[in-house]
N, C-alpha and C positions, 0 to 999 in steps of 0.2 A: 504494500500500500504506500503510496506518496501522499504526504500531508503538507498541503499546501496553508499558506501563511498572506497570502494574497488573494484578490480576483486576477483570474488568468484572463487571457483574451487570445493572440497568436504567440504570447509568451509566456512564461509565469519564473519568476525569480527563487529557488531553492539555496538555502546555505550560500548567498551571495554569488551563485551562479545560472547563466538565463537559462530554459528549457524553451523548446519550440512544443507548443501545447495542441494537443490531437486529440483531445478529450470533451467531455463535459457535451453541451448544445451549444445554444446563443447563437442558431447556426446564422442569423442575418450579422452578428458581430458588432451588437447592439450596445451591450454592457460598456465597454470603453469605448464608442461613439460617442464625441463630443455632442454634437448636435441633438441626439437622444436625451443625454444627462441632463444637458443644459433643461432641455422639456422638463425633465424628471425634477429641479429643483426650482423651475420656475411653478411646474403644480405645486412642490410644496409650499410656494409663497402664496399661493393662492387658494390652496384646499388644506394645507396640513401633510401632517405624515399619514393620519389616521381618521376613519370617520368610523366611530367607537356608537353605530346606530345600527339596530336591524332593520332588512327591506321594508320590512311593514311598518315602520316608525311614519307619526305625520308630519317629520321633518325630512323628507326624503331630499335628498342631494341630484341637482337635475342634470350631475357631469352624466352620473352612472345611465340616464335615461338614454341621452345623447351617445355614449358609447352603445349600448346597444342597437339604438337603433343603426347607427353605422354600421356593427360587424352582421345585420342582417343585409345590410344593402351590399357588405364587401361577400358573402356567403351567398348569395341573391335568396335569400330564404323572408318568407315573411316578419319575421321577429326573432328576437334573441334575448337570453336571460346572462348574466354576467355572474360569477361567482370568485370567491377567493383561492380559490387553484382548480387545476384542472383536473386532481381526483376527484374532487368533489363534484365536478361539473358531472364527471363520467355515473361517479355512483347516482346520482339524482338521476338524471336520462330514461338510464335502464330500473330506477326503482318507479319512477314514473311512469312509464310506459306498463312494467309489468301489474300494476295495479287495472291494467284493465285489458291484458290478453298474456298467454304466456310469452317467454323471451328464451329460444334459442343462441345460442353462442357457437359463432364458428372457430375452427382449430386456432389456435397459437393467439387469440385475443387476449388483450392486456385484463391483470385482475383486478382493478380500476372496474372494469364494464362485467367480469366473469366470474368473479367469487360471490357473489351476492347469494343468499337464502336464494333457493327454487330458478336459478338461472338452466335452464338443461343444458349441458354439450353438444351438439352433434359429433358421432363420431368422424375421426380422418379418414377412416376406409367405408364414411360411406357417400356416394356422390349424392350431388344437390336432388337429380330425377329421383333416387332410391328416398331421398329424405322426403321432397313433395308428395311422392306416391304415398311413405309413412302417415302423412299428415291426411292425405286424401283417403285412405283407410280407414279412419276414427273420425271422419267428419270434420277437422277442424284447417281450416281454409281463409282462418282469420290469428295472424299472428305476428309476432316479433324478431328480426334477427339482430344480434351485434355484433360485431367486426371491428377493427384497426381497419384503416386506409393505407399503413405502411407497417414490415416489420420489422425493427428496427434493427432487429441482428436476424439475417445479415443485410441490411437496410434492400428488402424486399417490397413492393409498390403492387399493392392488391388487386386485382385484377376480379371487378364485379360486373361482367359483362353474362357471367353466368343467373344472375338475379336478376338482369334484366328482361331475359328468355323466360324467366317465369307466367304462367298463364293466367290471364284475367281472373278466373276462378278463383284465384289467390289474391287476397288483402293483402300486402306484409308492410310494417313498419319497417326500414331499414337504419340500425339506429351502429351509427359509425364514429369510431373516435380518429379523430383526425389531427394529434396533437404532433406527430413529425412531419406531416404535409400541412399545416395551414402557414402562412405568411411566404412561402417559395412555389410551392409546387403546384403545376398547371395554370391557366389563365391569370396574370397579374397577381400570381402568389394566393389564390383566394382558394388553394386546394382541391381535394379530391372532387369536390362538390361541383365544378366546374370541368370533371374529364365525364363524369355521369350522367349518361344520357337514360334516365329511368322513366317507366311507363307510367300511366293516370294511377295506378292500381298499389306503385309501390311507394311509398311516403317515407321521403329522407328525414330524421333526426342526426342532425349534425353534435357532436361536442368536441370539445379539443381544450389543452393546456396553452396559454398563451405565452410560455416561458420558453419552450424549444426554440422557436423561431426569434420571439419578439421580446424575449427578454422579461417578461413581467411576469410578478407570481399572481398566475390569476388564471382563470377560465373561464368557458362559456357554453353554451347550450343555442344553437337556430335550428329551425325549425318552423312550422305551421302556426299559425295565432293560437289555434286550438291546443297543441301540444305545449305552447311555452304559456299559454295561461294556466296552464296544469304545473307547469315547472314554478310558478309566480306561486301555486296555492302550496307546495311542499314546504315541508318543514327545512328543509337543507338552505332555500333561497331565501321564506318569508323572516326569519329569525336567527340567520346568520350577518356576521359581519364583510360588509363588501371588501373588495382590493383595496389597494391603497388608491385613494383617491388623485396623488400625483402622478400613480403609472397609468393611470386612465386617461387622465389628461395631457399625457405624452402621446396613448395609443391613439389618440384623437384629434392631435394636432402632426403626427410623424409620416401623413402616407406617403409624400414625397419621398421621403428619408427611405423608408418600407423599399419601395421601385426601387429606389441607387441599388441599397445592399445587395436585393435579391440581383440585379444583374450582373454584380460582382461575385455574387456566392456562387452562381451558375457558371462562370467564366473558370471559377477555381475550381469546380468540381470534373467539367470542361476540358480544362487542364490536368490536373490529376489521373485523371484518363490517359489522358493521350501521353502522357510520362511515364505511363505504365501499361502501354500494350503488349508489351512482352510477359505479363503476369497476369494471372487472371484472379481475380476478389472472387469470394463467394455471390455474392452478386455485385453486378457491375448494372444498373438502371439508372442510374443517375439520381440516386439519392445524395447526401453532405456525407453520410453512413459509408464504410470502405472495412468490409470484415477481411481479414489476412487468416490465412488458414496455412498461419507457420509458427508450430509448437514453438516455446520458447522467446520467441522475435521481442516483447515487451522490455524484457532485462537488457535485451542487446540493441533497442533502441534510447533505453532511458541512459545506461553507458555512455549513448553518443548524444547525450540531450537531447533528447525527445521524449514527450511524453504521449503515450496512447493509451484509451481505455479497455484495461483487461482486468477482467473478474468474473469467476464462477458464474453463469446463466445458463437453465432459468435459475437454477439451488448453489448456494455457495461452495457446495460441496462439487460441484459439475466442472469438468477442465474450464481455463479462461478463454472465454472470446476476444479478441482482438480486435478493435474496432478504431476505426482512425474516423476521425471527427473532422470535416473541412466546414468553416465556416468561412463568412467576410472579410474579414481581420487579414487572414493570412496571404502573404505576397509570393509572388512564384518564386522566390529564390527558396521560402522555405517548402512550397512541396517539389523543386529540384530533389534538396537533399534527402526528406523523406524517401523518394522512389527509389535516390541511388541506395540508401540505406536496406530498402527494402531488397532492391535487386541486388545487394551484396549478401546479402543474411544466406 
């Protein structure tokens, strides 16, 4: 384990010596962004560090209103509910939704969305027709699935084109956590939500964490009026404390900023690629995500000042993933030596 002593960004300082940092998120490269911060302490001139009220209070704060309504129009979803991280955004979703049909779970979803009381799994060996046929067997033709949009080891980009062939006969809520694709990926960074071309029949519930991408410890829920007025009545939203009121008011004044990074984040991943076509990642899709499938490689990158994220998943006890993180920050000289480092190992 490395125990850092600062916020990193594409460096981080150990025992008075630099590392090049391959870890963590932040994949827009937000956190040491002047222009972000500057936001982040001008809210706090303006709102505080804290707004120490529940949703339902009669002093409601009309930054949080104004945030939502934007991350519905950036989602194109009709409304959105805003919460103080993105587990909580997730657990609310799927305890929502299951209050009024059941809620399947497909393989390798995050347990944010899949541990819940009465969530069922589908299994992996059984395909989607054999699962519809299941459901068409017992009559029930009205129901819930949940999903990741991405997974992040080994930064894999889920592919729901199989939900989309589902047949009218079928209701399904399709309730997706979208917290490594919202702010970069697909149309102007607005996420999965925007590659989803879904029929009248199948009804997106979006949630996602706002910190991978965007830096902020927060989350959010879009969705249908009907479904986020449900989320407004739960006890997770109506009598919790919101975000911090200054990251809102950066997320609402930054989407210039938003555009720059992601086209820089994309250029470096971009790049990263093509420095390394002689190796192949476990998955190579174009996610910030770059898993190495070279036992070892961690110790004999951090040797050479580097740091990358390795740790037992899914159980601590499970060999380490290796996982290289490119965010914004980072300049091509430093994924140069990354690669050579790689193609020397």
């Amino acid at each position: 384990m490395v125990t850092l002593s600062q916020a990193p960004g594409r460096t981080t300082i150990i025992d008075g010596k630099e590392y090049l940092f391959f870890s963590g998120y932040s994949y827009l490269g937000l956190g040491l962004n002047k222009s972000f911060t500057d936001l982040v302490k001008k809210g706090i001139d303006l709102y505080g560090v804290v707004y120490p009220s529940s949703r339902i209070s009669n002093t409601a704060l009309d930054l949080y209103a104004k945030m939502e309504e934007q991350l519905a129009v950036f989602t194109s979803a009709e409304d959105a509910a805003v919460f103080s991280s993105g587990f909580l955004s997730a657990r609310t979703a799927v305890d929502v939704v299951s209050n009024e049909m059941n809620v399947y779970c497909l393989p390798h979803t995050h347990p944010a969305s899949s541990a819940l009381t009465g969530i069922i799994k589908i299994p992996e060996t059984l395909s989607w027709q054999q699962f519809l046929n299941e459901r068409a067997s017992v009559g029930e033709f009205r129901f819930a699935v949940t999903a990741d949009s991405i997974n992040p080891t080994p930064g894999h980009i889920n592919n729901f084109s199989f939900i989309s062939s589902t047949p009218p006969s079928f209701t399904i809520t399709l309730i997706v956590d979208d917290s490594h694709g919202i702010g970069w990926l697909g149309e102007d960074g607005k996420g999965i939500a925007s590659l989803l071309n879904l029929p009248a029949h199948i009804d997106l519930l979006l949630n996602f964490s706002l910190s991978k991408a965007f830096h902020i410890n927060g989350g959010a829920i879009t969705g249908s009026r009907k479904w986020i007025a449900a989320v407004r009545r739960h006890v997770n939203y109506a009598t919790s404390t919101p975000l911090m009121p200054s990251l809102a008011y950066a997320w609402t004044e930054a989407t210039a900023l938003f555009s720059q990074q992601r086209e820089i984040l994309l250029q470096n991943i971009e790049y990263l690629q093509k420095l390394t076509t002689n190796y192949t990642f476990v998955a190579g899709e174009g996610t910030p995500v770059f898993v190495v499938a070279k036992k070892g490689i961690a110790p004999y990158l951090l040797q050479n000042n580097v740091i990358i994220s390795s740790f037992g998943y899914p159980h601590p006890e499970s060999d380490p993933v290796n996982r290289i993180v490119v965010n914004a920050l980072h300049l091509r000289s430093d994924l140069e030596k990354l690669a050579q480092l790689i193609e020397q190992y």
